[in-house]
C-alpha positions in Angstrom: -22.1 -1.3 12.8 -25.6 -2.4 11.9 -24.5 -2.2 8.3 -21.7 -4.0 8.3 -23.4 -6.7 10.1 -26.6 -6.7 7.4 -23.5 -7.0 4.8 -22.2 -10.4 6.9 -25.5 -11.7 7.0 -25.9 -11.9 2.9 -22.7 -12.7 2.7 -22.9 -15.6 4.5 -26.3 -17.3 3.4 -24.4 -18.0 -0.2 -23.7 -21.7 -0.4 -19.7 -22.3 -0.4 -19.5 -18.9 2.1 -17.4 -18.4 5.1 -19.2 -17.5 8.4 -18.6 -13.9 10.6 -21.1 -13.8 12.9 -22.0 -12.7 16.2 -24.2 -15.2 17.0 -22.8 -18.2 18.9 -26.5 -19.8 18.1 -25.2 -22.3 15.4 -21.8 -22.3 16.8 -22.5 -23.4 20.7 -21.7 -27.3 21.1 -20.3 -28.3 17.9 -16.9 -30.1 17.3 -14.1 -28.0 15.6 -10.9 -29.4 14.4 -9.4 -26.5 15.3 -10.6 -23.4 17.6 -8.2 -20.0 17.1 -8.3 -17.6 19.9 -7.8 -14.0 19.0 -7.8 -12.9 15.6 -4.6 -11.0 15.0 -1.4 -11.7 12.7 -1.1 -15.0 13.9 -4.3 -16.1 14.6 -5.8 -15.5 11.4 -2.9 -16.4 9.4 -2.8 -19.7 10.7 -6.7 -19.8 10.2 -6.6 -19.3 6.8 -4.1 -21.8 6.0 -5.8 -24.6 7.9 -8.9 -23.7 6.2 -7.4 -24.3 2.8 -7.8 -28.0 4.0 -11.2 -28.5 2.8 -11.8 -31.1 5.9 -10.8 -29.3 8.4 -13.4 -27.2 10.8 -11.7 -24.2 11.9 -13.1 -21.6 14.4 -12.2 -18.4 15.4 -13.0 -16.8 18.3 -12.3 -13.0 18.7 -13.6 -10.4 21.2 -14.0 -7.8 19.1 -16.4 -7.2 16.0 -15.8 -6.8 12.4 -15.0 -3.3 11.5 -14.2 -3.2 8.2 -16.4 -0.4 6.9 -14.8 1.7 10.0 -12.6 4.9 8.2 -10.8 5.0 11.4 -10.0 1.0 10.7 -9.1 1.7 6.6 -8.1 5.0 6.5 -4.0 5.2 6.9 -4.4 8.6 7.6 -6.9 7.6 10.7 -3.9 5.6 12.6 -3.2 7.5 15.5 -7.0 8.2 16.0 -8.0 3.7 15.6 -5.0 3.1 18.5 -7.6 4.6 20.9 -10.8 4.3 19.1 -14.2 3.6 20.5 -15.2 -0.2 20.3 -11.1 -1.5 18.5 -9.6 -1.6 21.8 -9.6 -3.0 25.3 -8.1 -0.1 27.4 -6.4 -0.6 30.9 -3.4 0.6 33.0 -0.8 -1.2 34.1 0.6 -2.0 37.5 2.3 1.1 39.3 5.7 1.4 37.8 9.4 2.4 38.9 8.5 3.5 42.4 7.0 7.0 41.3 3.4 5.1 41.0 3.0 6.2 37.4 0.6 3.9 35.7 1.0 2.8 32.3 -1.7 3.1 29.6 -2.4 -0.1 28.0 -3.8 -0.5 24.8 -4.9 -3.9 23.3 -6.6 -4.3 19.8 -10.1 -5.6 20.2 -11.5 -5.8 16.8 -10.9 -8.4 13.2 -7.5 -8.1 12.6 -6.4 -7.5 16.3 -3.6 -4.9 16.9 -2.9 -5.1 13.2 -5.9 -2.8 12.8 -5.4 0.0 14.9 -1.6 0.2 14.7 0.6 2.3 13.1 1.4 0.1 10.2 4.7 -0.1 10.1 6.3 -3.0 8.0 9.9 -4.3 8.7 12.0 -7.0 10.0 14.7 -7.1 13.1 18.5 -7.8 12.4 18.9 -11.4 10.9 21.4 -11.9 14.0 18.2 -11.3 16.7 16.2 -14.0 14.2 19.6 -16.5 14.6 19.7 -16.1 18.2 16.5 -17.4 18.7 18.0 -21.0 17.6 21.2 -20.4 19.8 18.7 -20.2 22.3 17.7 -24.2 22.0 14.8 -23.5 18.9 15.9 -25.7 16.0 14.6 -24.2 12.4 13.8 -20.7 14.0 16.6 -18.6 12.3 17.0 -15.8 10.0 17.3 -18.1 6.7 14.3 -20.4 7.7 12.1 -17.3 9.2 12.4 -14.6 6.8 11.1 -17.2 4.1 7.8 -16.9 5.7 8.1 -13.7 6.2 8.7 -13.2 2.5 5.7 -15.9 1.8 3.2 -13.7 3.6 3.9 -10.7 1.7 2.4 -8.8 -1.4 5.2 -6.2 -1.8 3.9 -3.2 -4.0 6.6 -1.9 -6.7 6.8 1.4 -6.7 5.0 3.4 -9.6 6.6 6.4 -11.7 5.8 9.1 -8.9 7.2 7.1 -5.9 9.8 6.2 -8.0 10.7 10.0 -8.5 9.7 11.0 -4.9 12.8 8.6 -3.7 11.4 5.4 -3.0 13.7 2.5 -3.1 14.0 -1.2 -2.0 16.2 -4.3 -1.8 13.7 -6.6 -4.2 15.8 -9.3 -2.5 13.8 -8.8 1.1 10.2 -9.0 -0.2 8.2 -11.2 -1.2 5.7 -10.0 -4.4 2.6 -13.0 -3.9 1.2 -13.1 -0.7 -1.4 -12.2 1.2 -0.5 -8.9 3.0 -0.1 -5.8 0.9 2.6 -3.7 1.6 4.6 -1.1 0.6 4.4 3.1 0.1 1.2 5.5 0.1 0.4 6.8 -3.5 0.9 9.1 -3.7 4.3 9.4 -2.1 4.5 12.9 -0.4 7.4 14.8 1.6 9.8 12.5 1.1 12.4 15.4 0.8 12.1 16.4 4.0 12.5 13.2 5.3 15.4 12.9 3.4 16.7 15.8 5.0 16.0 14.3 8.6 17.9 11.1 7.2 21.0 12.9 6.6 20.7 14.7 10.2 21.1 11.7 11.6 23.4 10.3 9.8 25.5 13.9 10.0 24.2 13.3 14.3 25.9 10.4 14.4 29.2 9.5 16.0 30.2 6.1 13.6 29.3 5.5 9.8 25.5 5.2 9.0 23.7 4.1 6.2 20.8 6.0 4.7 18.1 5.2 2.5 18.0 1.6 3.4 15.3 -1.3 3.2 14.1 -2.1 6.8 13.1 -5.4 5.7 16.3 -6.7 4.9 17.9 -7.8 8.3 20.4 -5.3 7.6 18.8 -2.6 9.6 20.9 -0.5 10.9 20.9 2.6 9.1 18.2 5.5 8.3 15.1 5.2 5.8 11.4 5.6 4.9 8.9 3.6 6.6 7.4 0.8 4.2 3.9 -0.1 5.6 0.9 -2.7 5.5 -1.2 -0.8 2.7 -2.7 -1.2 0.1 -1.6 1.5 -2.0 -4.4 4.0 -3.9 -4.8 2.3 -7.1 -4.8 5.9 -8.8 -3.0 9.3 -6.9 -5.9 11.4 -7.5 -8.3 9.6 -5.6 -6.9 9.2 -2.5 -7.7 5.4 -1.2 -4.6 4.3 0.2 -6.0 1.3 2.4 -4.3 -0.7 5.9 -3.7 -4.2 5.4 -4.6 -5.7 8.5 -4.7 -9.0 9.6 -8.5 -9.4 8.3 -7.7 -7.9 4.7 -4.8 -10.2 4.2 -6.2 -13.6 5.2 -10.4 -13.1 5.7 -11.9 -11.0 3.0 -10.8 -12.3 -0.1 -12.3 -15.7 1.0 -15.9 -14.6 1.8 -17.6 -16.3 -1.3 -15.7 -19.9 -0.4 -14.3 -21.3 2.5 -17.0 -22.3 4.6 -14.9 -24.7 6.3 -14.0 -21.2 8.6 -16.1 -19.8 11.0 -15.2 -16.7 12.8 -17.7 -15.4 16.0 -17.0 -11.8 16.8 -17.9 -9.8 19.5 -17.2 -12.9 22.5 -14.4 -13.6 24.6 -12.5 -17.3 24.9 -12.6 -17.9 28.5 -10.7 -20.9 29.3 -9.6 -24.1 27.5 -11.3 -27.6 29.1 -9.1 -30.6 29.4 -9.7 -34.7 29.9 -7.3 -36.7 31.4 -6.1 -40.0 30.9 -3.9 -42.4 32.6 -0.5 -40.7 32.9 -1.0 -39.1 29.6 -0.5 -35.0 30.0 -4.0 -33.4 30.0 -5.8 -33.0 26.7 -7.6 -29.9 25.7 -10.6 -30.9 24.2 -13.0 -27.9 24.8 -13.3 -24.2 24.6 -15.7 -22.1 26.8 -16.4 -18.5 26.1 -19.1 -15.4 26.7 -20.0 -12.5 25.2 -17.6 -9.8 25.3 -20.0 -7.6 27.0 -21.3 -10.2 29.7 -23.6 -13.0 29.9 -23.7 -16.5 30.0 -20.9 -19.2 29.2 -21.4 -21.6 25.9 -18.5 -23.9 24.6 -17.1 -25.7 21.7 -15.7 -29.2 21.3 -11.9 -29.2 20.0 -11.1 -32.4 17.7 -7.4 -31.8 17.2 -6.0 -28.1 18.5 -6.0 -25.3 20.4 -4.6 -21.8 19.1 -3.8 -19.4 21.5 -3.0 -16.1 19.4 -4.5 -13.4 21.4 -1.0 -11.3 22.2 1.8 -11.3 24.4 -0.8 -10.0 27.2 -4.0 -12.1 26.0 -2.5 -15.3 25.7 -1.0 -15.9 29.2 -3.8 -14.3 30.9 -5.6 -17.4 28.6 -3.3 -20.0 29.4 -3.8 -18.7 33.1 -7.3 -18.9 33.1 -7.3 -22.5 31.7 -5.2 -23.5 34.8 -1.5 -23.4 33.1 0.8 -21.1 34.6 2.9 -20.9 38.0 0.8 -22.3 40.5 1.1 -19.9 43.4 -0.5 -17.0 40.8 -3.0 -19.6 39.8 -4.1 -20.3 43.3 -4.3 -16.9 44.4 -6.7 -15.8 41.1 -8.8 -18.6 42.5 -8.1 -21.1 39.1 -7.4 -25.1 39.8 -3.7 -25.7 38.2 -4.1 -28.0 35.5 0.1 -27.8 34.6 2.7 -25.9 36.8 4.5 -23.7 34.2 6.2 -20.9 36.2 7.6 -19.3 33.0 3.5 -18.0 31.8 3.6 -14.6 32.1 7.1 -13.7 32.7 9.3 -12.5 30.5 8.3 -9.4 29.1 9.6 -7.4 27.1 8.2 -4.0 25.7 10.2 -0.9 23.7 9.2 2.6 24.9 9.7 6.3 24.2 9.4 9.9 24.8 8.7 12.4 21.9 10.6 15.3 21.5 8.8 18.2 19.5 10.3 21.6 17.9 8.8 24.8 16.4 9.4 24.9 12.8 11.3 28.3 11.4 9.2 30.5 9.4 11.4 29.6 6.7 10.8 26.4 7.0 8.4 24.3 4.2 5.0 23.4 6.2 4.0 20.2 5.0 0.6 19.7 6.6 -0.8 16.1 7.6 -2.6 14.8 4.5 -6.0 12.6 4.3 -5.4 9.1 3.6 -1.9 9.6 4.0 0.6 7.8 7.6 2.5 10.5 9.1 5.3 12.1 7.3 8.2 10.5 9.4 11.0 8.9 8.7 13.2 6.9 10.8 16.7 5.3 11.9 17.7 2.4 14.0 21.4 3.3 16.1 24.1 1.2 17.6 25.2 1.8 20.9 28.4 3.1 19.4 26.7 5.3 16.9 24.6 7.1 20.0 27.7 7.4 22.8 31.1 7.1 20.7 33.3 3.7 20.7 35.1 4.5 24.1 31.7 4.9 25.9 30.0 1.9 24.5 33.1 -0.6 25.5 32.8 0.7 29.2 28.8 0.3 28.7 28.9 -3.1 26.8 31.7 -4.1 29.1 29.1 -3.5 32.4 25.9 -5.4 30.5 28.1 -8.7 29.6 29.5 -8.7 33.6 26.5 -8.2 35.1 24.5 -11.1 33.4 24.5 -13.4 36.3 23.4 -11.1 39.1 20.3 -9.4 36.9 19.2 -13.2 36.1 18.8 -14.0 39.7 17.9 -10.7 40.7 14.7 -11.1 37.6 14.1 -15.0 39.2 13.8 -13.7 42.8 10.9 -11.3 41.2 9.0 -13.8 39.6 10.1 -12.0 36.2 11.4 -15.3 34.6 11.7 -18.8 36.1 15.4 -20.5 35.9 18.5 -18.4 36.6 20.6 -20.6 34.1 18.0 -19.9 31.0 18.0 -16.3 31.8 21.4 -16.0 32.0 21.8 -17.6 28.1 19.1 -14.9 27.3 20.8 -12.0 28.8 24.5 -13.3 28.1 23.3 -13.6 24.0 21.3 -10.3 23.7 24.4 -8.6 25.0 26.4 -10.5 22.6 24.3 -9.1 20.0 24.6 -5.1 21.3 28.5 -5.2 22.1 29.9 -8.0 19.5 27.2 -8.0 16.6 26.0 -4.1 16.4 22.6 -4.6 16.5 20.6 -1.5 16.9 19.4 -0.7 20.1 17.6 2.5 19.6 15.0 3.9 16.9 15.2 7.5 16.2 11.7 8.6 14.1 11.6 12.0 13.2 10.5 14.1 10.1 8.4 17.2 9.7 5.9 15.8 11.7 4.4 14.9 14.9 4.6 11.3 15.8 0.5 10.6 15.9 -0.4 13.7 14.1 -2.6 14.2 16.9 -3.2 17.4 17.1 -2.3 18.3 13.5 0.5 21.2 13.8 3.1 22.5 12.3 6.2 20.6 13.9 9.4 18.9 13.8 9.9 15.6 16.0 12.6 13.1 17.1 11.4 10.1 19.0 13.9 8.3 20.5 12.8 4.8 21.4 14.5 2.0 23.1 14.4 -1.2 21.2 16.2 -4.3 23.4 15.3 -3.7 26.8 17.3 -5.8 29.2 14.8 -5.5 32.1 12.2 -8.0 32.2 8.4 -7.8 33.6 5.6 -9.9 33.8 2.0 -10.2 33.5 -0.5 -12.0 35.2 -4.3 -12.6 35.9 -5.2 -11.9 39.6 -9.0 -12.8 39.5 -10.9 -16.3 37.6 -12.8 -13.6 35.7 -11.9 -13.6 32.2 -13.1 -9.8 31.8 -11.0 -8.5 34.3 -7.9 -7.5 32.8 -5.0 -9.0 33.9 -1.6 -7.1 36.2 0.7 -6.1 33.9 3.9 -5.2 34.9 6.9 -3.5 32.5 9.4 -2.9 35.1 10.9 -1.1 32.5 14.1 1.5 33.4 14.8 -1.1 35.9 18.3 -2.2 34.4 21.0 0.2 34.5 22.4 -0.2 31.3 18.7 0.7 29.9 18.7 3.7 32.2 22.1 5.2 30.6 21.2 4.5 27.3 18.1 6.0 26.8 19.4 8.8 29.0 22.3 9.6 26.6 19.7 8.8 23.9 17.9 11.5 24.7 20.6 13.6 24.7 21.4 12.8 21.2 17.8 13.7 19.9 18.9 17.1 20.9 21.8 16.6 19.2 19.7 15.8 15.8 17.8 19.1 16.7 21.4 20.8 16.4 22.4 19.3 13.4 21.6 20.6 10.2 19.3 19.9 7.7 16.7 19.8 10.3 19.2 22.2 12.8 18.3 25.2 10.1 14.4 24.0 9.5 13.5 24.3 13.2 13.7 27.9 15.2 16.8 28.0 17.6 15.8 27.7 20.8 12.5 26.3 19.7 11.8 22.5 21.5 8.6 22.7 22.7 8.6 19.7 24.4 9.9 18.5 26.8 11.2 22.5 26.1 14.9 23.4 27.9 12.8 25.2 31.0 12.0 21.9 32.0 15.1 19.5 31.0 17.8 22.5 30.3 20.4 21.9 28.4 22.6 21.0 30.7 20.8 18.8 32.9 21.9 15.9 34.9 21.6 12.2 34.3 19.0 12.9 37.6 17.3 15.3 36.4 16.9 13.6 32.7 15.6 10.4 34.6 13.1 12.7 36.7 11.5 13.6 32.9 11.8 10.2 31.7 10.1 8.2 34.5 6.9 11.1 34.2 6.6 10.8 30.9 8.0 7.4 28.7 5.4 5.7 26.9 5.8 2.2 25.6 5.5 1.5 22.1 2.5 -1.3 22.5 5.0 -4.1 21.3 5.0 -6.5 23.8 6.7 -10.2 23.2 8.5 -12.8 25.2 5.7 -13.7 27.8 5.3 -17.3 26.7 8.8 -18.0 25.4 9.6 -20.1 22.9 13.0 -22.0 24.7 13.8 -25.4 25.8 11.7 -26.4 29.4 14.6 -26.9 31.4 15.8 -23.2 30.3 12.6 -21.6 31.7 10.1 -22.4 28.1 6.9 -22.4 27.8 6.7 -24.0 24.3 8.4 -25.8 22.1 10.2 -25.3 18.7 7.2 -26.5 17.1 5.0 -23.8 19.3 3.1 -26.6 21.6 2.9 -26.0 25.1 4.4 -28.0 27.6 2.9 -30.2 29.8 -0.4 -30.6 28.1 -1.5 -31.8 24.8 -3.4 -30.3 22.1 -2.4 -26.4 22.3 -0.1 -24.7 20.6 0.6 -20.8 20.6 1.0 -18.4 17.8 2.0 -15.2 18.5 4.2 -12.3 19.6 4.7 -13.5 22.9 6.9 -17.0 21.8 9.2 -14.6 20.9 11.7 -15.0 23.6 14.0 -11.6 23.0 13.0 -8.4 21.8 13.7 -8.0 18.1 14.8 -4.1 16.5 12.1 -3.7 14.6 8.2 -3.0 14.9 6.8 -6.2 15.1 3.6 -6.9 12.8 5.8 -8.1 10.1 7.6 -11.0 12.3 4.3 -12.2 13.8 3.0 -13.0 10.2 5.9 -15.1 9.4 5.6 -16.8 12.4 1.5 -17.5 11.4 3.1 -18.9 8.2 5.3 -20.7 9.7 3.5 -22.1 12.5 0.7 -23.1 9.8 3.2 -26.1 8.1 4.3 -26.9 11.4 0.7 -28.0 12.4 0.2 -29.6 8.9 2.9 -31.5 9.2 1.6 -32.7 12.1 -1.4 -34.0 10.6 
């Protein structure tokens, strides 16, 4: 770390520079037109593009330091060990979960680049239906047309060269864009794509309706099976092994060190609360930031000329917004914060996927394709419709139960405190059922390969992780304490809803049914799951005893959205269509958790088009 930071400091003395530092000394009391909190897809994407505005003073504030001579930060093949490495992450469990007290493990990128540099890398888009919905939902200009150009505008897609031509790598040219900032596309070089291929056509052989294979995840056609695309920066020669992550910080902070010193980013302190003035009958005004070092110590501030940017996550930014005193009052008051707006919609809404990992001993037949340096996991993967998972008659009696149930799960979530108007929740449930029963979007992923999912330890296996990507339970998260370092309650509730608890009950049944089906049926040994294993789920064990495994051993996928929804106020909102929270003045939020309904897709690659887009919203505003 020292190094890095003796590589900052020369950086910065050139004239014309941008500023990383972690000293607050030249920082503390100056007026910024704009102070960013958390440093992530959105955050720094909208940095950037307000710092191309030569007048403007931007500020970013981010708990985390600069990591970017960290080979667990750079190195693809390093992803599964960065998730949980020492000094990128703020680590924490979440609130006892589905009766059984089973704590979640929580995992929240604390570094430059946020989550985008410690997770998996994945690149794609949801359904273009899930992007529409959002403006059925009351958010005018937030559709598929509208959003997927921003998408496309932050994105430097990477043709394929000769060998990844050869090793099957495809795309739709149509769904990428070739000249922005984040790099993305296929490891060179591209390795084990046959086998992959072969776990491609096992699902499709798996499943029980047509699917497509060898599609282009970024298209908003998504239902089908493929190869992962990711944020990298491919190795500019095969021999040499430097395939590099594109995270948040490569895209939109390094290539400006020598010019934009408009920007100022402090690492290594934590935004505690926003300050407001008052005046009249005018809605409070943020005009302040206070914040501490990450590790303790005293609180400094910052003066705020225009806006605040909350863009610390779907679990960051409403513990933010809660600690500033906006949020439902009755959570405020009992964390011991003065309620500066009553918005009982902070913190509610959330929506996370999750899975459980299936493993399977290879046959000594079978090609052994070991993990390889520099390289993401050799996985492929495949996004399902209910109908493709439990046949057409089972998903009408199953889509028939989630449309008439809407009403009584919205008030049954509103008497929880897991959203805050019956009538809004009711559009949200009533319009993501729409799109599972009437539109086919996927509701499941199905990765798999001749791998293991993290690669962690690196054996010879087979895997099919089934993960669920719409949940139609809702949780919350909220602070329970005025200090900023404690981290907040977080609640998934997931497995609550019984159309959730069928499907990814019958989903795991169908991984089994991949395992069975050849390709991969005559690449693994029979009899040869390892886990969960058939002498702990046999294989003909009841919905009961499936949920028994489930509930001790889902994980969720650490893609959380939806906890400050972008919808209309009187439908439960929390922002606006132009991202600006309601009730107070000068604040605006840019992240995953405006998102207001889970998308089918991993969700790095959405949160940058909503930077982008978010940036022209605020220059309009200028």
């Amino acid at each position: 770390m020292r190094t890095t930071i003796a590589f900052l400091s020369l950086s910065v003395a050139a004239a014309g520079a941008l500023t990383i530092t972690t000293s607050p000394a030249s920082i503390a009391g100056q007026t910024y037109d704009f102070v960013v909190i958390g440093s992530g897809p959105g955050g720094l994407t909208v940095a950037s593009r307000l710092s191309e505005i030569p007048s403007l003073r931007v500020l970013v504030i981010e708990a985390g330091l600069d990591q970017r001579n960290n080979s667990l930060v750079t190195d693809p093949g390093n992803s599964g060990s960065a998730f949980l490495g020492p000094g990128l992450s703020k680590l924490f469990f979440s609130a006892p979960q589905n009766d059984i007290g089973r704590q979640l493990f929580i995992v929240w990128g604390q570094t430059l680049g946020g989550s985008s540099s410690i997770n998996g890398m994945q690149w794609g888009r949801g359904a273009k239906e899930q992007y529409d919905a959002w403006e059925t939902l009351g958010n005018t200009g937030w559709n598929w047309s509208n959003l997927s150009s921003y998408m496309k505008k932050s994105e430097r897609f990477q043709r394929p060269n000769a060998q990844q031509t050869s090793a099957g790598f495809t795309f739709d040219a149509s769904a990428h864009g070739f000249s922005g900032s984040v790099s993305a596309g296929e490891p060179n070089p591209l390795l084990g794509t046959g086998l992959q291929f072969e776990y491609q056509d096992t699902v499709k052989n798996a499943t029980r309706t047509r699917l497509p294979t060898r599609i282009d995840f970024s298209s908003g056609s998504v239902n089908g099976a493929g190869l992962f695309q990711y944020a990298i920066q491919p190795s500019p020669n095969a021999s040499t092994l430097d395939n590099r992550r594109t995270s948040a910080a490569d895209a939109y902070v390094y290539p400006f060190l020598t010019t934009r010193p408009n920007l100022t980013i402090l690492t290594g302190y934590t935004a505690t609360r926003m300050t407001f003035t008052t005046s009249g009958n005018s809605a409070p005004k943020a005009t302040g930031v206070e914040f501490i070092p990450t590790a303790g110590g005293d609180t400094l501030s910052v003066k705020v000329a225009k806006e605040v940017i909350v863009a610390a996550g779907a679990i960051g930014s409403a513990a933010f917004l809660e600690l500033s005193g906006i949020g439902n009052k009755t959570v405020l008051q009992a964390a011991g914060v003065q309620t500066v707006v009553d918005l009982p919609s902070v913190g509610t809404n959330l929506q996370d996927q999750f899975f459980n990992n299936f493993e399977f001993e290879p046959a000594s037949s079978a090609p052994y394709i070991p993990p390889a340096a520099n390289m993401p996991p050799f996985v492929s993967t495949s996004f399902l419709t209910l109908a493709q998972i439990v046949g057409n008659s089972t998903a009408g009696s199953l889509g028939k139960s989630l449309t008439g149930s809407v009403e009584s799960r919205a008030k049954d979530a509103v008497a929880k405190g897991r959203f805050s108007s019956v009538n809004g929740l009711k559009k949200m449930l009533r319009v993501q059922a729409d799109l599972v029963v009437k539109q086919n979007v996927p509701v499941m992923e199905f990765l798999g390969g001749p791998a293991s999912f993290d690669q962690i330890p690196a054996t010879n296996t087979w895997s099919v992780t089934p993960t669920l990507l719409q949940p139609s339970s809702r949780g919350s998260t909220h602070i329970t304490s005025s200090n900023p370092l404690d981290p907040p309650t977080v609640d998934f509730n997931l497995l609550s809803d019984p159309f959730d608890v069928s499907l990814f009950i019958s989903s795991m049944r169908f991984a089994r049914r991949i395992a069975s089906t050849p390709p991969m049926s005559t690449r693994i040994t029979p009899g040869g799951e390892t886990i969960p294993s058939l002498a702990v789920v046999p294989s003909n064990a009841t919905d009961a005893e499936w949920m028994d495994y489930i509930l001790a051993n889902y994980l969720t996928a650490a893609h959380p959205v939806g906890t400050i929804p972008m919808l209309p106020c009187d439908m439960g909102g929390a922002v606006d269509e132009k991202l600006k929270v309601y009730g107070v003045q000068n604040v605006r939020v840019v992240d995953a958790s405006i998102i207001p309904i889970q998308i089918s897709a991993h969700p790095q690659a959405t949160v940058y088009g909503i930077g982008e887009k978010a940036a022209d919203l605020i220059k309009a505003d200028l």
